[in-house]
C-alpha positions as CSV (number, residue, x, y, z in Angstrom):
1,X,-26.6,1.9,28.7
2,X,-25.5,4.7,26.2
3,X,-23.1,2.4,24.7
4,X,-25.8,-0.8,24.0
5,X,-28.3,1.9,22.6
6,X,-25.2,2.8,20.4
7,X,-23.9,-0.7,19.6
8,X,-28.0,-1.5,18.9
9,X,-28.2,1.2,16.4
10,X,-24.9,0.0,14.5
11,X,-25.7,-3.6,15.2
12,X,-29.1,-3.3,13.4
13,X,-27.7,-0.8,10.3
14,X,-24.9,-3.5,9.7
15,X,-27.6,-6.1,9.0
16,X,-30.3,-3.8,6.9
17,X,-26.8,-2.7,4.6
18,X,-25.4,-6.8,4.7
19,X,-28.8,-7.9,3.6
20,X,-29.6,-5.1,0.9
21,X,-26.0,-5.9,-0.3
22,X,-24.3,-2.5,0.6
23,X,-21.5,-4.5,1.7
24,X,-19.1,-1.3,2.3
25,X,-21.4,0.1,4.4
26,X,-22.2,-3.1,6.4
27,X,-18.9,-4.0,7.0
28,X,-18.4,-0.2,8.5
29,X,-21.4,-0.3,10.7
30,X,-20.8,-3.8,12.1
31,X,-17.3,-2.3,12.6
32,X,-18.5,-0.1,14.8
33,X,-20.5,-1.8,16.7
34,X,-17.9,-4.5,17.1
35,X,-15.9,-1.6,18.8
36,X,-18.6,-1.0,21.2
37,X,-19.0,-4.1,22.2
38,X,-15.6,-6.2,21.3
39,X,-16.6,-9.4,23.2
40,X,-20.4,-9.6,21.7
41,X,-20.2,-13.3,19.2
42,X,-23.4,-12.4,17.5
43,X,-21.4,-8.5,16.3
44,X,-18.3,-10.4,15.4
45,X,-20.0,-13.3,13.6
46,X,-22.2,-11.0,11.6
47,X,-18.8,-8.6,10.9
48,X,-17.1,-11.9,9.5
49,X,-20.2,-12.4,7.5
50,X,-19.8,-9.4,6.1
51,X,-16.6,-9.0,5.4
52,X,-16.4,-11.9,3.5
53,X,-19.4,-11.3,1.4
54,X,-17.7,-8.0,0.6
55,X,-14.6,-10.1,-0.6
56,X,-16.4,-12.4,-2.4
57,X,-18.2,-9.4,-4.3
58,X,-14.7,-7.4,-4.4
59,X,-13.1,-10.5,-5.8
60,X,-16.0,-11.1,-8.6
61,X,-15.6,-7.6,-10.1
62,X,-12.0,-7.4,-10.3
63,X,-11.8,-10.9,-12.4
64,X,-14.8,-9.4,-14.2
65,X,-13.2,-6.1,-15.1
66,X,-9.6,-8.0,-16.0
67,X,-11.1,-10.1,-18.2
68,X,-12.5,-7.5,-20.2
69,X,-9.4,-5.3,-20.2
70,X,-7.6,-8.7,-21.4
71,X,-10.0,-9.3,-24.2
72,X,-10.2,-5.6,-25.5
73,X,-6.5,-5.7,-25.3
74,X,-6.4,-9.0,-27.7
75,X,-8.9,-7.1,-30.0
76,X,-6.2,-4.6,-30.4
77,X,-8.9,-1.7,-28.5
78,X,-5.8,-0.5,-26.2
79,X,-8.4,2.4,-24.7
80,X,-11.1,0.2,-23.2
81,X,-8.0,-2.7,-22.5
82,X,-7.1,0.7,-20.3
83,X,-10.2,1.9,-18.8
84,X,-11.2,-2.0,-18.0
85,X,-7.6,-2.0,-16.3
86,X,-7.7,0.7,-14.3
87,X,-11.7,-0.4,-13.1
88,X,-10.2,-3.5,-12.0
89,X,-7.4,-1.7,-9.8
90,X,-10.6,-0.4,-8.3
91,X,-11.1,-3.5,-6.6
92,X,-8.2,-4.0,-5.0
C-alpha cells in the first residue's frame, strides 16, 4: 500500500511537469514511479511520452544553438560562434 501511495504521488508529479513542459523533471518523476511499479502500462506509456518530448525539445535547441554558432562563425564574430557552440553541447 506504501508503495501505490508512492508510485501515485510520482505517477501524478510526472504528468503536472510533462504537461507544464518541465520535461527533465517529468521524465525523473515518471522514472520513479516506473521503478515502483515496473509492470504498470499506463507509467511506462506516460515515461515514453515523456521521454520523447524531452528529445524532441533537446533535439530543437541544439540545431537551434548550432545554427547560430555556424552563422556568427561566417560573420567572422568567433566569440558568440563560441558561446553558441558550447550552448549547443549543452544539449547533448
Amino acid at each position: 500500500e506504501q508503495i501505490d501511495a508512492e508510485h501515485r504521488v510520482a505517477f501524478a508529479e510526472g504528468r503536472a511537469h510533462l504537461e507544464a513542459g518541465s520535461y527533465d523533471a517529468a521524465v525523473a518523476a515518471l522514472e520513479k514511479a516506473h521503478a515502483l511499479k515496473p509492470n504498470d502500462a499506463d507509467t511506462a506509456e506516460w515515461l515514453g511520452t515523456a521521454r520523447a518530448a524531452k528529445e524532441k525539445r533537446d533535439t530543437l535547441e541544439y540545431a537551434t544553438a548550432m545554427a547560430a554558432g555556424r552563422e556568427a562563425a561566417a560573420a567572422g564574430k568567433h566569440r558568440a560562434a563560441r558561446d553558441a557552440f558550447a550552448k549547443a553541447l549543452e544539449w547533448k
